[in-house]
C-alpha positions in Angstrom: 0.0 0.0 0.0 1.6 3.5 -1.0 2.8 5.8 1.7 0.4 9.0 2.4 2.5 12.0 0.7 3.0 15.5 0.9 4.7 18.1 -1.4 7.7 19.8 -0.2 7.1 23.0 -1.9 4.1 25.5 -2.0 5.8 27.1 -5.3 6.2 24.6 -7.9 5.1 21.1 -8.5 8.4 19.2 -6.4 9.1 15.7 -4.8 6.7 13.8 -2.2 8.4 13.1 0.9 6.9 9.8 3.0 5.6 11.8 5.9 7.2 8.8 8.1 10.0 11.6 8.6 7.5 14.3 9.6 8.6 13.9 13.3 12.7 15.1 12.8 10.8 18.5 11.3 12.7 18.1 8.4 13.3 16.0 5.3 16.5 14.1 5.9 20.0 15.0 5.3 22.0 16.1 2.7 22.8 12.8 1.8 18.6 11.7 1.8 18.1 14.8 -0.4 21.2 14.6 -3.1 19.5 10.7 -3.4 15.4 12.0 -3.6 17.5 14.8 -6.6 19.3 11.8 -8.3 15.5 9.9 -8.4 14.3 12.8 -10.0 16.4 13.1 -12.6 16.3 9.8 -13.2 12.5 10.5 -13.6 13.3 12.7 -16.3 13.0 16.5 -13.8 16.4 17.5 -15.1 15.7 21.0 -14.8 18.9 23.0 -16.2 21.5 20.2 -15.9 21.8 19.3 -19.2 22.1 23.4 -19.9 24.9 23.5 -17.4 26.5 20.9 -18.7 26.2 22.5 -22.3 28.1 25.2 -21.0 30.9 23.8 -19.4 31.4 21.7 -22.4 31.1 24.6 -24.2 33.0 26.9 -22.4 36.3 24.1 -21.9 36.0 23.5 -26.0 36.3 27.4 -26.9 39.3 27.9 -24.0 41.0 25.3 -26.1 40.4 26.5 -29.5 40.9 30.2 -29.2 43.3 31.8 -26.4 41.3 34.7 -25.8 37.9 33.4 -24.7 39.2 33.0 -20.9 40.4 36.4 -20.9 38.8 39.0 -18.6 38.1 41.1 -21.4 35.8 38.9 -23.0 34.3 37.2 -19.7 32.7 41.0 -19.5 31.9 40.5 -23.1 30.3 37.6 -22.7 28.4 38.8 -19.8 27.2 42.2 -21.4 26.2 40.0 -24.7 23.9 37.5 -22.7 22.1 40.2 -21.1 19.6 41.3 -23.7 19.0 37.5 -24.0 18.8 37.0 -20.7 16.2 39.4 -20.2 14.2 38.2 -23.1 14.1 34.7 -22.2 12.7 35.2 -18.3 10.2 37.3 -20.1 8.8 34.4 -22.3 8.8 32.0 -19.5 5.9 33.3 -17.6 4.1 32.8 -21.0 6.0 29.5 -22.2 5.2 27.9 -18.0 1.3 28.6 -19.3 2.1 26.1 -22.4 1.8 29.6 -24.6 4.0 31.0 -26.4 5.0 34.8 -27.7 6.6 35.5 -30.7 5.9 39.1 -31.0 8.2 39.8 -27.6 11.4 40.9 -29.6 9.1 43.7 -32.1 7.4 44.1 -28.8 10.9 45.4 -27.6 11.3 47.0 -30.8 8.6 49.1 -31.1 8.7 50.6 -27.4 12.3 51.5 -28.0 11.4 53.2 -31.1 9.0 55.2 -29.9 11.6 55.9 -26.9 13.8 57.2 -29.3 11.7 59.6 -31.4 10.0 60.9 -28.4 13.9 61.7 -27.3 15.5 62.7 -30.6 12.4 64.4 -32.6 10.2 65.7 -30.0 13.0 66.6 -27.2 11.3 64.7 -24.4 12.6 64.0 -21.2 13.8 60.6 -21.4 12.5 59.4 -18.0 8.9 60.4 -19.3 9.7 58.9 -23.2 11.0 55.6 -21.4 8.0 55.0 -19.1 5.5 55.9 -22.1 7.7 52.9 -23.8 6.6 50.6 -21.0 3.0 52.0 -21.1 3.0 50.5 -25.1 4.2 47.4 -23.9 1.9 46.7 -21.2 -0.6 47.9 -23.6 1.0 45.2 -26.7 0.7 42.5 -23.8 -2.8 43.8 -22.7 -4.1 43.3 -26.1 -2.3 40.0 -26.8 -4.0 38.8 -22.9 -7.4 39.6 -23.6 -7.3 37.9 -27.6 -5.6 35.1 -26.0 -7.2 34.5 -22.5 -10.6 36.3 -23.3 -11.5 35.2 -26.8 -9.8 31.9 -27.3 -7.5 32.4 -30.4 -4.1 30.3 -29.9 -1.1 32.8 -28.5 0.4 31.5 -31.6 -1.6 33.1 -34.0 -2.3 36.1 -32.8 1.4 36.6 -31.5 2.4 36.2 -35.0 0.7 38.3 -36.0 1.7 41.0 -34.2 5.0 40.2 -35.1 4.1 40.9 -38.4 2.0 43.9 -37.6 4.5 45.6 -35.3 7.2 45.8 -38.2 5.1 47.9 -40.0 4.5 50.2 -37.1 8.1 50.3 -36.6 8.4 51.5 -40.3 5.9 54.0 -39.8 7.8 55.8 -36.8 11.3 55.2 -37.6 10.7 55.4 -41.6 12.4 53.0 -43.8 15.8 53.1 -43.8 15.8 55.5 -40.7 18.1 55.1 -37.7 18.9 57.6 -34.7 21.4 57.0 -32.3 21.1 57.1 -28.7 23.0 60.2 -27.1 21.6 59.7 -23.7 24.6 58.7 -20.6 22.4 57.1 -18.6 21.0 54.5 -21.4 24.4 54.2 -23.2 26.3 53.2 -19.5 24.0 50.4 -18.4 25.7 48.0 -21.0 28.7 49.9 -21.6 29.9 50.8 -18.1 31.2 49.3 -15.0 30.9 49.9 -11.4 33.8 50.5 -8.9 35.6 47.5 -7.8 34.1 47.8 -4.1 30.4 47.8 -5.4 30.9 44.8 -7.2 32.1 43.3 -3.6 29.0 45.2 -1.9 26.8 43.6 -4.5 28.1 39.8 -3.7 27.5 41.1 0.2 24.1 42.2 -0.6 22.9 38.9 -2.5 24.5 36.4 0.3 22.4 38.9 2.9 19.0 38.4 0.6 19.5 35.1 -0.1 20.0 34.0 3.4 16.8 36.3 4.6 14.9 34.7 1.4 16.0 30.8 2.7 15.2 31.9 6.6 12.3 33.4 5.8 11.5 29.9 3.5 12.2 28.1 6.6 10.3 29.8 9.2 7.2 30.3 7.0 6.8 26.6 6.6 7.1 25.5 10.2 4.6 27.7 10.5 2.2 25.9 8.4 3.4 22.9 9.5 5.6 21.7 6.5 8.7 19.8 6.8 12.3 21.3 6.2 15.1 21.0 4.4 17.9 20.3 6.7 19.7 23.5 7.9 23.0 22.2 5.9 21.7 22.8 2.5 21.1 26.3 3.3 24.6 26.9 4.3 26.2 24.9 1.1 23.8 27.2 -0.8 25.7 30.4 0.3 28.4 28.4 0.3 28.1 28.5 -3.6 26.9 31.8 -4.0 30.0 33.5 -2.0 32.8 31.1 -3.9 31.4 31.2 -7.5 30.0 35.3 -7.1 33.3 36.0 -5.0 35.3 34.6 -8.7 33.1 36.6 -10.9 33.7 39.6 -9.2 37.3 39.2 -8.9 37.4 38.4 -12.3 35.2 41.8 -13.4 37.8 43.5 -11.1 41.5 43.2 -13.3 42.1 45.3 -15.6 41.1 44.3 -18.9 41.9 48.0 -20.7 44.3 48.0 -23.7 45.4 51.4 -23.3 46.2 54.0 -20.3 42.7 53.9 -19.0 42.1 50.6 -16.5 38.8 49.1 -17.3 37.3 47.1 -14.3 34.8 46.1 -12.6 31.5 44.5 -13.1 28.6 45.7 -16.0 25.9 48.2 -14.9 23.9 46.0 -16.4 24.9 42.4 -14.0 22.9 43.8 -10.6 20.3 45.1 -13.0 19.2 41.4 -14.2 20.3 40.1 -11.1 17.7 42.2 -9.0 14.8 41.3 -11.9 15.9 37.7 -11.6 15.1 38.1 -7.9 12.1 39.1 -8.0 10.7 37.4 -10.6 11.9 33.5 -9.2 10.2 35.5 -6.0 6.7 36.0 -7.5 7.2 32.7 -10.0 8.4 30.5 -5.9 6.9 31.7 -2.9 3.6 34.1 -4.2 0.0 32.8 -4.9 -0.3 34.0 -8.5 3.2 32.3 -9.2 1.9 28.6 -8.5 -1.5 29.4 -10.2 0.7 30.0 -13.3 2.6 26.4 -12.7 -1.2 25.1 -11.9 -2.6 26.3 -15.3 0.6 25.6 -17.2 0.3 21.5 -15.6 -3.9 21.3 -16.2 -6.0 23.9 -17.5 -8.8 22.6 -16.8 -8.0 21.1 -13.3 -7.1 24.7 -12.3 -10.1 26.4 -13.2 -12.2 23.8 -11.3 -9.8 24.2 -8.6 -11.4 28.2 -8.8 -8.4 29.8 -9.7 -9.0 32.5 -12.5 -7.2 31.1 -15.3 -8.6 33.9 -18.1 -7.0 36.9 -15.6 -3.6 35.0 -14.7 -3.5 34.4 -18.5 -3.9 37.7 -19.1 -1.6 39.7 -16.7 1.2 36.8 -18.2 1.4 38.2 -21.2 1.4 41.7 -19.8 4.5 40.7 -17.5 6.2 39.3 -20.6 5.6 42.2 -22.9 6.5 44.5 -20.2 9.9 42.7 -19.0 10.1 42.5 -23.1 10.8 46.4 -23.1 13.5 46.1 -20.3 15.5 43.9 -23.1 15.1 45.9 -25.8 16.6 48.9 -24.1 19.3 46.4 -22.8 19.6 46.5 -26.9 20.1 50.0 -27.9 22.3 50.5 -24.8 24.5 47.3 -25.9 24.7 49.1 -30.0 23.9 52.3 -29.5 21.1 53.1 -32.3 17.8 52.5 -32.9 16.3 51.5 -36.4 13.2 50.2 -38.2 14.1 46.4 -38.0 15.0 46.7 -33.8 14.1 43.6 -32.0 13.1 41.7 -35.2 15.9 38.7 -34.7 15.4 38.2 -30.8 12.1 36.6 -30.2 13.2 33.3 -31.3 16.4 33.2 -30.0 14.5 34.3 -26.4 12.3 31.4 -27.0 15.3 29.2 -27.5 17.5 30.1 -24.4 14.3 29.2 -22.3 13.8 26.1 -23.8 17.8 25.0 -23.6 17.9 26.3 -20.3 15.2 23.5 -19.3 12.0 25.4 -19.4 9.3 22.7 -20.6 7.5 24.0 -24.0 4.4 21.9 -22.6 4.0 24.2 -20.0 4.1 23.6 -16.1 7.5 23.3 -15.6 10.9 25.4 -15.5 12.6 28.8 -13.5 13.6 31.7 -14.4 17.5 31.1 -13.7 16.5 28.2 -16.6 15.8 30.6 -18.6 19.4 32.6 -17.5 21.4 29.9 -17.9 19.7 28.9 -21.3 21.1 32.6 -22.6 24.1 32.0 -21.4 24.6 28.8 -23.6 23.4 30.7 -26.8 25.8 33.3 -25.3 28.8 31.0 -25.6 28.0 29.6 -28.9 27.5 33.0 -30.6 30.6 34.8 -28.3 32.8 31.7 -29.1 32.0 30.8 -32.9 33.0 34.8 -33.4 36.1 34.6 -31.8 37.1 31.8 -34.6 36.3 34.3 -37.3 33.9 31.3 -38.6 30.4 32.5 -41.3 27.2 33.3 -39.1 25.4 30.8 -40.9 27.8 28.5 -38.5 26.3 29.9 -35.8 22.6 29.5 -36.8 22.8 26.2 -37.7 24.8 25.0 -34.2 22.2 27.2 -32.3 19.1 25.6 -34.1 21.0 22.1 -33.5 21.2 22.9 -29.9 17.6 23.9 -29.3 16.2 20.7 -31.4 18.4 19.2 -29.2 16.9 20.7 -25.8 13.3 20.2 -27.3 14.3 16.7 -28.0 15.2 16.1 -24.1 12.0 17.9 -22.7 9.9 15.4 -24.7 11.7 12.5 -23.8 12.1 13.8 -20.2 8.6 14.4 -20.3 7.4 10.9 -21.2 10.1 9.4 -18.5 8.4 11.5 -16.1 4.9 10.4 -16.7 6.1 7.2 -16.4 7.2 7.5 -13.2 4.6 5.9 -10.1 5.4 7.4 -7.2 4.5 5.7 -4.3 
């Protein structure tokens, strides 16, 4: 007869834990919990292990073949080139966890960045007030794609594609064909092409080992309140553990000197904290909030969730409004990265956006995956793009080992997928 189960999580669907341990107040050790994570991966929850593999493989194979991709100089590179996928990719998730999808999220990105910049340039706005009427269009883009989507019934696809279609032409209409204007605003130009001082980057390590110990405390205490078991105490501590030895590298990295002149150039990208902080808060709102495991609800069973009585054509809705709205935050990642603005802006990214979640382990079926999925799935794409470039090799090269690599993840969530359903747990 099969144990009686609980979940371990309130946030996403997780492991059941026989509650013939319920007395210790806890789950078991670290050695009970690396074994319950080796029988779910066996079980086909993965997660972003095959992405992180990807990248160390990745990342050993271009150290070999060119000298120059372990240099400092292009470690910030490499960093300052994922971010606009980065961004883009945690965007799509909260859509892509629904089992949607939204290909208009890079013209999305586009389009609010051109009207940023004519509102700057042509009508000499104030560039705080042009940018936040950029995010006004895209919640409005996403508040439009919601209620077709959620309200009416037509498949994301179509009418996402659409708008991919139809935003080009908008973008034509206010940049004009052929048009480009460059950005000539500090602010903009230094979140991707600036650096902070050597100490913040040490006070930003500080600050994330403080949150994510107050995040994992607070974790803990919340759920012996309601009575749910706990992770044993060790796991927070190899956790930070982790953080403080891997971030503590990065940032000494960021810190040398990678200037080839009189200037010294150090210290980590504006733009790191920036999707650092929005990575934050979106696993936040995704892990430990009420509409975040609505979203996994809806994105596992429809259906179940509506009978359930959670409002599936609102959470739907506000999605694609999050997405379009985190959409814009990439796109001016964009023109701060290059610098100009033209009539094709954000035409290329959607599908690589799409790909970085999916390599990074975000399930196109909907229900399962994480932001930092999504994060590390850029960072792949990141590598492949950063590293075929510094072997001077055609960019066809690099299309066709990008789409190999995302058939490739597809082909793992499917399989992984079956495996799962396989799985009795008992």
């Amino acid at each position: 007869m099969s144990a009686r189960t609980i979940p371990t999580s309130e946030a996403a669907p997780g492991p059941v834990i026989p509650t013939e341990n319920i007395g210790s107040g806890q789950e078991g050790g670290v050695r009970d919990q690396v074994r319950a994570w080796l029988q779910r991966v066996r079980g086909g929850e993965m997660g972003a292990l095959p992405a992180i593999g990807g990248f160390i493989v990745l990342s050993i194979l271009f150290s070999i073949l060119s000298p120059v991709f372990l240099t400092e100089r292009n470690f910030a590179n490499l960093m300052t080139q994922a971010a606009t996928l980065v961004m883009l990719g945690m965007a799509l998730v909260f859509v892509i966890l629904l089992g949607e999808i939204d290909l208009s999220a890079g013209v999305t990105a586009g389009v609010s960045m051109c009207i940023f910049i004519v509102l700057v340039n042509v009508q000499g706005l104030n560039w705080i007030l042009a940018l936040a009427i950029a995010f006004g269009a895209g919640v409005l883009i996403g508040t439009f794609i919601g209620f077709f989507v959620a309200r009416v019934g037509i498949p994301s696809f179509v009418v996402t594609l659409g708008l991919f279609l139809g935003l080009q032409g908008v973008e034509l209409m206010i940049i004009g064909a052929g048009g480009l204007y460059r950005v000539q605003i500090p602010e903009i130009l230094a979140i991707q092409n600036r650096n902070m001082p050597p100490w913040a980057g040490w006070t930003m390590l500080v600050v994330i080992l403080a949150v994510s110990a107050a995040t994992s405390f607070w974790d803990r205490a919340r759920r012996s309140r309601a009575g749910v078991m706990n992770r044993t105490i060790a796991l927070v501590w190899i956790k930070l553990g982790f953080i403080a030895v891997l971030g503590g590298a990065v940032v000494y990295i960021l810190n040398q000197d990678r200037g080839q002149s009189i200037r010294a150039v150090q210290g980590v990208p504006i733009v790191v904290p920036i999707v650092l902080a929005i990575l934050w808060a979106g696993t936040f709102v995704l892990d430990r909030t009420k509409y975040g495991r609505n979203i996994y609800a809806i994105g596992g069973n429809a259906e179940a969730a509506r009978r359930a009585g959670i409002k599936v054509v609102m959470v739907r809705w506000t999605a694609f409004i999050v997405c379009s709205t985190l959409s814009v935050v990439a796109g001016l990642f964009s023109i701060s990265k290059v610098g100009s603005v033209d009539a094709a802006a954000g035409r290329d990214l959607v599908l690589s956006g799409v790909a970085a979640a999916v390599v990074g382990g975000v399930s196109l079926f909907g229900g399962r995956g994480r932001l930092l999925h999504a994060a590390v799935g850029a960072l792949v794409i990141a590598v492949i793009t950063n590293g075929l470039g510094l072997l001077n090799l055609p960019a066809g090269v690099n299309f066709a080992v990008t789409g190999g690599v995302l058939i490739l993840a597809a082909t793992v969530d499917a399989v992984s997928r079956k495996r799962g359903g396989a799985v009795v747990r008992t």
